[in-house]
Rosetta silent file (secondary structure, phi, psi, omega in degrees, C-alpha in Angstrom):
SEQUENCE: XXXXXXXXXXXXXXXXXXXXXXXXXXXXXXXXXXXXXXXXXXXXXXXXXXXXXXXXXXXXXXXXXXXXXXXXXXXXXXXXXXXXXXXXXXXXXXXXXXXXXXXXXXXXXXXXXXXXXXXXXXXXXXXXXXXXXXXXXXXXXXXXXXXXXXXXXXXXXXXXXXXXXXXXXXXXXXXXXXXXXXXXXXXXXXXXXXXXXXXXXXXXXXXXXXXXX
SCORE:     score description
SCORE:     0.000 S_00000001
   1 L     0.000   -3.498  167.816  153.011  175.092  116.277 S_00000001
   2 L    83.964    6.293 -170.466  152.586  177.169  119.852 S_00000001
   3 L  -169.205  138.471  166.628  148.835  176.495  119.388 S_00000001
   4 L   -51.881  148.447  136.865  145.650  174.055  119.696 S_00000001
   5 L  -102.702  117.033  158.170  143.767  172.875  116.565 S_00000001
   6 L   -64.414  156.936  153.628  140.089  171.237  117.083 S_00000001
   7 L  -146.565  108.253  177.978  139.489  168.306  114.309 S_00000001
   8 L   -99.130  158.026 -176.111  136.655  166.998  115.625 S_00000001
   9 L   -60.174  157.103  179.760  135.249  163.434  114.666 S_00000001
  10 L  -127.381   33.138  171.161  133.472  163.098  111.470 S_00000001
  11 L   -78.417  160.199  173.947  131.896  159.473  112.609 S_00000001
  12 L    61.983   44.129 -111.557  128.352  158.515  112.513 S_00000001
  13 L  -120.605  139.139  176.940  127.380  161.240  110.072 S_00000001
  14 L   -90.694  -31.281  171.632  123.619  162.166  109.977 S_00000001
  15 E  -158.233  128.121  176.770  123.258  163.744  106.876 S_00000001
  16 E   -93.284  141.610  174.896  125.295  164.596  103.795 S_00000001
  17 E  -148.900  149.811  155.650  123.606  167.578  101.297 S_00000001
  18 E   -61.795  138.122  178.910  124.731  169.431   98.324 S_00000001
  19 E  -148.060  119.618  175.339  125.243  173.148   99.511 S_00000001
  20 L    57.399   -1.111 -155.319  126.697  175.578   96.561 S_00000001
  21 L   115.450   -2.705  176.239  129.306  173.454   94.756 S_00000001
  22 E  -142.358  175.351 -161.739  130.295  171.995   97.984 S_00000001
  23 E  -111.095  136.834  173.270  129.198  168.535  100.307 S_00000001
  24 E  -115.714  133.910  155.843  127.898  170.038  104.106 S_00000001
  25 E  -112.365  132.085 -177.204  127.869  166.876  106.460 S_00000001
  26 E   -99.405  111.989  165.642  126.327  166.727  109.635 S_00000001
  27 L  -104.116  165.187 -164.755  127.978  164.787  112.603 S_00000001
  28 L   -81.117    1.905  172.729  126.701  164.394  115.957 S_00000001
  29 L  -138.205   -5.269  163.373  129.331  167.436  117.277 S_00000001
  30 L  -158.205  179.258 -167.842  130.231  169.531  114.207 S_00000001
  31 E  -142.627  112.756 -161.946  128.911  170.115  110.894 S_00000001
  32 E   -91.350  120.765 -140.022  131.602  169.904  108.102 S_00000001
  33 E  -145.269   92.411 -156.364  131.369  172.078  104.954 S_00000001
  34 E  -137.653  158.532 -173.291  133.793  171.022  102.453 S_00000001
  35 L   -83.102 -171.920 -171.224  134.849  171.778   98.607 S_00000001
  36 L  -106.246   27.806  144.603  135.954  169.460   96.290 S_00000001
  37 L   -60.476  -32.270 -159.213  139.820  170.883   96.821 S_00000001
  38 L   113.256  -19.662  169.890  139.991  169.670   99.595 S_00000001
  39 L   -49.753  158.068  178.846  139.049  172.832  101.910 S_00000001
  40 E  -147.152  106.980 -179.713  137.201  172.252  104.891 S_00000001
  41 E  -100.176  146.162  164.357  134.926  174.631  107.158 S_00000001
  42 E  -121.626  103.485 -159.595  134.092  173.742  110.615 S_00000001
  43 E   -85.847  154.025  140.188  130.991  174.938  112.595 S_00000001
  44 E  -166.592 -156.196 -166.970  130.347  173.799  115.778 S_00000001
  45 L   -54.664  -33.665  175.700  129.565  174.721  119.600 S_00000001
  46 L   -89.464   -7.816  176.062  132.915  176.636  119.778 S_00000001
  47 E  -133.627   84.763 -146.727  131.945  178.050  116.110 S_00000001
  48 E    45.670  -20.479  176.937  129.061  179.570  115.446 S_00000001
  49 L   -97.611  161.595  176.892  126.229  176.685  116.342 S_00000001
  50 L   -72.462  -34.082 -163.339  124.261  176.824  119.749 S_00000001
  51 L  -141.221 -165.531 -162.285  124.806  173.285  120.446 S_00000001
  52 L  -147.501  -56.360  144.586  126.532  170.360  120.014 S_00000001
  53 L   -11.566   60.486 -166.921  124.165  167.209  120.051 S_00000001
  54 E   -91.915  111.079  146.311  123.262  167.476  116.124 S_00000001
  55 E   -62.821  -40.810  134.325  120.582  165.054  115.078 S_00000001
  56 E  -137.421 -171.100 -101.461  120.066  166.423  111.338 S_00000001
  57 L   160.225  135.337 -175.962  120.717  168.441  108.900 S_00000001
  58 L  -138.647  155.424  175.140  119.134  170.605  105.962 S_00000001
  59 E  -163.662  137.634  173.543  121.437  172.611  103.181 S_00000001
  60 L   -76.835  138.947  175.883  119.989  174.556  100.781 S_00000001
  61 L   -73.319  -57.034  141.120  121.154  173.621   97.128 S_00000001
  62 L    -0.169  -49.621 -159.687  121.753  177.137   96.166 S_00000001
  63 L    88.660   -8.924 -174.501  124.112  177.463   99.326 S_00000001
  64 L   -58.533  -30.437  160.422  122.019  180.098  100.629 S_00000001
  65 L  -167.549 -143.684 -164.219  122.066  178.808  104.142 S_00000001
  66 E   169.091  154.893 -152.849  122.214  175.195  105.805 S_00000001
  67 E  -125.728   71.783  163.517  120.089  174.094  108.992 S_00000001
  68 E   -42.940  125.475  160.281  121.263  172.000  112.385 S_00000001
  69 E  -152.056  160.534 -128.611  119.011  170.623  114.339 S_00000001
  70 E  -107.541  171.259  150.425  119.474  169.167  117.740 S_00000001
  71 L   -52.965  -66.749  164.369  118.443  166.294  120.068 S_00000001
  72 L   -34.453  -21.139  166.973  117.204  168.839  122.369 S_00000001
  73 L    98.316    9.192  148.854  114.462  169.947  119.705 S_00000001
  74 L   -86.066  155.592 -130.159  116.441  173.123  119.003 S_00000001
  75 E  -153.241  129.905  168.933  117.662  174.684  115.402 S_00000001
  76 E  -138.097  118.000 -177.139  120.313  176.887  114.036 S_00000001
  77 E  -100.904  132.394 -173.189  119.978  178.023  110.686 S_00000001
  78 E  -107.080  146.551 -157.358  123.601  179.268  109.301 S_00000001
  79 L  -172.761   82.506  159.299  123.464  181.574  106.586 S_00000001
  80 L   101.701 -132.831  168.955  126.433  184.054  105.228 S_00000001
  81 L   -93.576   -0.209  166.967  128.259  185.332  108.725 S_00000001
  82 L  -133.500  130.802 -163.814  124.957  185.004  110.509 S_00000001
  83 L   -91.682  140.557  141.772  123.441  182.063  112.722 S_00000001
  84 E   -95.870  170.939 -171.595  119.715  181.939  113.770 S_00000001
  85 E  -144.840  127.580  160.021  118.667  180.274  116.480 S_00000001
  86 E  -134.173  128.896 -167.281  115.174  178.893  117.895 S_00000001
  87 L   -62.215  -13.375 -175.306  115.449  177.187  121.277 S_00000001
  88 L  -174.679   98.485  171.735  112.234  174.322  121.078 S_00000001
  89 L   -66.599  -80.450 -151.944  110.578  173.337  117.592 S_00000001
  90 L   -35.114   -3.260  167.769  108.501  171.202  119.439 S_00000001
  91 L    57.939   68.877  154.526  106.698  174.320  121.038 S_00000001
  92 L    50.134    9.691  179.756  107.473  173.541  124.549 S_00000001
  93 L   -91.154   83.915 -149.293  105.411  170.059  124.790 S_00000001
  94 L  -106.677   18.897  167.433  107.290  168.805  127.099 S_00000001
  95 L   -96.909    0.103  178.396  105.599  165.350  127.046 S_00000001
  96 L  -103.860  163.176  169.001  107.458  164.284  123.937 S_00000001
  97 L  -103.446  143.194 -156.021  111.410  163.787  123.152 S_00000001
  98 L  -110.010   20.330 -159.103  111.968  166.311  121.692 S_00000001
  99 L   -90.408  161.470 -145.357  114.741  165.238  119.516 S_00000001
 100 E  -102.664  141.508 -157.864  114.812  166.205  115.577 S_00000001
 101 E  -113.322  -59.258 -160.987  114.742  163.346  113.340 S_00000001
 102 E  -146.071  142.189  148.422  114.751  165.210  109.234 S_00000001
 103 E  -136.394  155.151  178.693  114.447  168.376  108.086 S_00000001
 104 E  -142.956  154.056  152.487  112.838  169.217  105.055 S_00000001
 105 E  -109.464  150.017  163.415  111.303  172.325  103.218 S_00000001
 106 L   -97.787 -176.393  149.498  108.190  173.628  101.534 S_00000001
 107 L   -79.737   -5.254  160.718  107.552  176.613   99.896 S_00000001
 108 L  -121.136   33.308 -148.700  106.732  178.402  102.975 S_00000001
 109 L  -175.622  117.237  157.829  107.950  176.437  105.402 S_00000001
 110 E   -53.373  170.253  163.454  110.884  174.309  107.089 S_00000001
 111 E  -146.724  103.434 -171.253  109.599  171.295  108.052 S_00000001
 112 E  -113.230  134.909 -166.051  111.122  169.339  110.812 S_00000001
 113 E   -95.099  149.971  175.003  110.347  165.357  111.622 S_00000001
 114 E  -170.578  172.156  178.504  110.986  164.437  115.126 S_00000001
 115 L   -72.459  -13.466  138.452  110.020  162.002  117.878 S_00000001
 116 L   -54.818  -13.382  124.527  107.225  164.853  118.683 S_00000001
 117 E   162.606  -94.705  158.455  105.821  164.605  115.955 S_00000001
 118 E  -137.465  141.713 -174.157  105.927  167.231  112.861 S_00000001
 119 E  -129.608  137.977 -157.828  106.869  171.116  113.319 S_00000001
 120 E   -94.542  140.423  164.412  106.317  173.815  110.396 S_00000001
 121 E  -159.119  145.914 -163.760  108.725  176.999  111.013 S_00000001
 122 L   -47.108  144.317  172.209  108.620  180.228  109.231 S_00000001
 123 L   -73.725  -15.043  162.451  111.297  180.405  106.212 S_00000001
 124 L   -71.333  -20.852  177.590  112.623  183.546  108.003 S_00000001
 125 L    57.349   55.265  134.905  113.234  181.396  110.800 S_00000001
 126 L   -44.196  -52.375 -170.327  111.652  183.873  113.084 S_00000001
 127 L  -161.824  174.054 -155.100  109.418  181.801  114.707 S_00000001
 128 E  -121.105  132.611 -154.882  107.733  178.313  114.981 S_00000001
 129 E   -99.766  -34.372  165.267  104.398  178.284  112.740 S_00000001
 130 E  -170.860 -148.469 -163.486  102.264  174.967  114.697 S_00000001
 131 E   162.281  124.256 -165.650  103.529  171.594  115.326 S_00000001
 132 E  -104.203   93.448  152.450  101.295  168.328  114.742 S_00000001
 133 L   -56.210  138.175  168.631  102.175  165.876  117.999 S_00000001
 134 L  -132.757  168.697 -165.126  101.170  163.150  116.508 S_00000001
 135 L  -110.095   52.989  127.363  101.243  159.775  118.850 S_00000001
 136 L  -150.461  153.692 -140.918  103.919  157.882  117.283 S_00000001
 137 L   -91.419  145.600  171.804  107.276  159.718  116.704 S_00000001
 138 L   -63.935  148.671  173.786  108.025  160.755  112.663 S_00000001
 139 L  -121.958  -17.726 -165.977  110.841  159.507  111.379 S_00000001
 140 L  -164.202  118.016 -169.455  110.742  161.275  107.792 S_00000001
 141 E  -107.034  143.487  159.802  109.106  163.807  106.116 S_00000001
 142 E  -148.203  158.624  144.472  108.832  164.629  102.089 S_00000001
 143 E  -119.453  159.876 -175.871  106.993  166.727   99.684 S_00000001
 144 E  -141.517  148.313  177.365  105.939  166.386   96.463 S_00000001
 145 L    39.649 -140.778  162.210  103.660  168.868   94.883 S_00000001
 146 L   -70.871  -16.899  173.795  101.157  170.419   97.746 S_00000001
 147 E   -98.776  139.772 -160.696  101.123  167.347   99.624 S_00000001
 148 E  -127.781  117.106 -169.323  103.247  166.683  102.290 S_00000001
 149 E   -89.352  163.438  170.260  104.088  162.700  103.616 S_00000001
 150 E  -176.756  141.615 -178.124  105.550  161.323  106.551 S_00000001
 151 E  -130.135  116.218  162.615  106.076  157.889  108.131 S_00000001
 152 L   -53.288 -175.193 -179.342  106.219  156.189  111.760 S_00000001
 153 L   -72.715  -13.337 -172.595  107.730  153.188  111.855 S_00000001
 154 L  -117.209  -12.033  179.342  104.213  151.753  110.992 S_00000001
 155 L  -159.253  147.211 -177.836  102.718  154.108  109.073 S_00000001
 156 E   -84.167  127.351  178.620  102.369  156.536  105.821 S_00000001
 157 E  -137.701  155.897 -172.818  100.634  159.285  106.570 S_00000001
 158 E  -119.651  136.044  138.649   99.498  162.707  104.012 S_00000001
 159 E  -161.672  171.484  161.044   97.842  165.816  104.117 S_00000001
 160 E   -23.259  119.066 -177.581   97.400  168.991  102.276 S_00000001
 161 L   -95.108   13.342 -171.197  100.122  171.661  103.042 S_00000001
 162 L   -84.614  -33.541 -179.490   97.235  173.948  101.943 S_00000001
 163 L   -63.491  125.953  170.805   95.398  173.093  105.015 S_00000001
 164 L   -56.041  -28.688 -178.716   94.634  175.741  107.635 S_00000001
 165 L  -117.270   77.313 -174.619   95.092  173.608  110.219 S_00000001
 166 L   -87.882    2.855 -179.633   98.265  171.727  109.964 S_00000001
 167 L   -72.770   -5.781 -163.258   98.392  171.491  113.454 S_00000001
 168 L  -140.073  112.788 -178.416   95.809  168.984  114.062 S_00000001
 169 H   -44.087  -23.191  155.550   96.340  165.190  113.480 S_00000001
 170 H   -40.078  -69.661 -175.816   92.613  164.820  112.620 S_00000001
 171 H   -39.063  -22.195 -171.375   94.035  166.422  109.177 S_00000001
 172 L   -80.284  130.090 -172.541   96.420  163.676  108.495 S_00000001
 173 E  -129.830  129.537 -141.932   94.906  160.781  106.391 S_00000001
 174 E   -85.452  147.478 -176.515   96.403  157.304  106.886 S_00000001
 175 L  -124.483  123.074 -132.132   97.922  155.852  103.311 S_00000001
 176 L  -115.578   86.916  161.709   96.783  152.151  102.775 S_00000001
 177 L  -113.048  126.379  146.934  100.695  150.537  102.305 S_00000001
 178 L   -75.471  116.363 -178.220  100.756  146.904  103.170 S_00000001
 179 L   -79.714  141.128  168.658  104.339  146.227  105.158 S_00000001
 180 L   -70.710  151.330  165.525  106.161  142.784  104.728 S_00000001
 181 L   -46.348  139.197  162.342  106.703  140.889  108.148 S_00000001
 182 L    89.458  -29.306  169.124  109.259  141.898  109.936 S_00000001
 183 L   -67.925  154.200  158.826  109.809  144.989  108.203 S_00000001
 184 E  -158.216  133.045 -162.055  109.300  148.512  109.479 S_00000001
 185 E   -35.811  157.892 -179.736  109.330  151.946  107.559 S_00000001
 186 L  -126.124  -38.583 -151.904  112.754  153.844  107.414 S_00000001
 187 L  -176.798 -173.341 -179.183  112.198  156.875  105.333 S_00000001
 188 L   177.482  130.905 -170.123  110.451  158.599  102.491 S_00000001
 189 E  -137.330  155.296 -178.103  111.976  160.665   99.672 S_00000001
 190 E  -102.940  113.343 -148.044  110.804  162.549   96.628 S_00000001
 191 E  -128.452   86.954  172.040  112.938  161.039   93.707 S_00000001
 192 L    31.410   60.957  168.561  111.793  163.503   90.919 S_00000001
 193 L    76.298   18.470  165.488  108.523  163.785   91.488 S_00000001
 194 E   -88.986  122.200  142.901  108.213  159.632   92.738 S_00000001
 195 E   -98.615  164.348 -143.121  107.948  158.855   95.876 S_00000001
 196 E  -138.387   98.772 -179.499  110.422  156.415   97.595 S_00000001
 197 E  -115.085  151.774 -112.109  109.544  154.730  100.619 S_00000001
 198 E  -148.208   98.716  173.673  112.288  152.887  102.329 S_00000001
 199 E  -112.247  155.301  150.203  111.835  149.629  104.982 S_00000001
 200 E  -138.175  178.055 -121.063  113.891  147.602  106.954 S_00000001
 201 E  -139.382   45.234 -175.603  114.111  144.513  108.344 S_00000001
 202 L   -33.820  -33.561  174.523  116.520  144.171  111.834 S_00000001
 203 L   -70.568  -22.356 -154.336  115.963  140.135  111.874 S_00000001
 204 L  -108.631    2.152 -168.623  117.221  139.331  108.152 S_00000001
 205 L    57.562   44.112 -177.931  119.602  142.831  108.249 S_00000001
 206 E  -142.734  157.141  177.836  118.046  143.895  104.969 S_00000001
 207 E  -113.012  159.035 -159.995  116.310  147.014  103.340 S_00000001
 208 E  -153.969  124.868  166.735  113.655  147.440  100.665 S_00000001
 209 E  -108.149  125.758  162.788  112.686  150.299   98.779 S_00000001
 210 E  -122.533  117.761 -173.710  109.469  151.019   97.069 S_00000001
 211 E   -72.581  122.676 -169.865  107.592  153.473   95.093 S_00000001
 212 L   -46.941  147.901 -173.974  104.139  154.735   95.786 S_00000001
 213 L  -133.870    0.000    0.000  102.162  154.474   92.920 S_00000001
């Protein structure tokens, strides 16, 4: 054909989301956007995103825009024909890895899980609104209602998204889940207005889900 084509791998996939009537997938080098024809768009580093190290993924159900975010602790939110971009959720704390875990939303607020801990950013995606280091790295964020969860590998933890100060781990109040041996949290999801928290188990190779009551 006289001319390259990229196809870049679509292995190891970080996140799958509904976006508009179509499936957006996140891979660790492009982020795949595709109908159920069979069409397929492909952002990456050479297409619209900043980077190329993609860690997760956010997609609005709507379709209204769709989120990357990076190992480096940078974010590109894609949206119509125009990408934003902010260079360091973690807010420059450069004692942490900074790499992005989850993304999630509030009503005012992105919400991104990372091994730095948790970082709120403006729905305009202007600017980065605080960030709670917390001293063991998030793996998963959810909300339900006003309250907003999130779990280390060891622990559930809540607070108010109401709170003035979301910035300060003091705020965070520890959730009394006894883990089986051997197990250690994976996740946490809002399953129509349940939440669904998610362990595993590396010696026996097995997973467990359960809901908070």
């Amino acid at each position: 054909l006289a001319q390259w084509t990229m196809r870049p791998s679509f292995y190891n996939i970080a996140d799958v989301e509904e976006y508009g009537g179509r499936v957006v997938a996140f891979a660790p080098h492009a982020v795949f956007v595709a109908d159920y024809s069979g069409d397929v768009d492909i952002y990456s580093k050479t297409s619209r995103l900043s980077g190329a190290d993609i860690s997760a993924g956010y997609a609005d159900k709507g379709g209204q825009c769709f989120i990357v975010g990076y190992a480096n602790g940078s974010a590109d939110m894609v949206s119509g024909n125009s990408t934003a971009a902010i260079q360091d959720i973690s807010a420059g704390n450069y004692l942490y890895n900074r790499r992005i875990t989850q993304i999630t939303s509030s009503n005012d607020y992105y919400i991104f899980s990372g091994e730095f801990g948790i970082s709120f950013v403006k729905k305009d995606f202007s600017s980065v609104y605080g960030v709670c280091h917390t001293d063991k790295p998030v793996i998963m964020c959810a909300v339900n209602g006003n309250t907003l969860w999130a779990v280390t590998a060891d622990e559930i933890l809540n607070t108010d998204l109401n709170n003035i100060n979301l910035q300060s781990p003091d705020n965070y109040t520890k959730y009394e889940f006894s883990i089986p041996s051997g197990y250690v949290l994976s996740g946490i999801a809002n399953a129509n207005g349940s939440l669904m928290v998610g362990l595993y188990s590396s010696s026996q190779n097995k997973s467990e889900v359960y809901a908070l009551n």
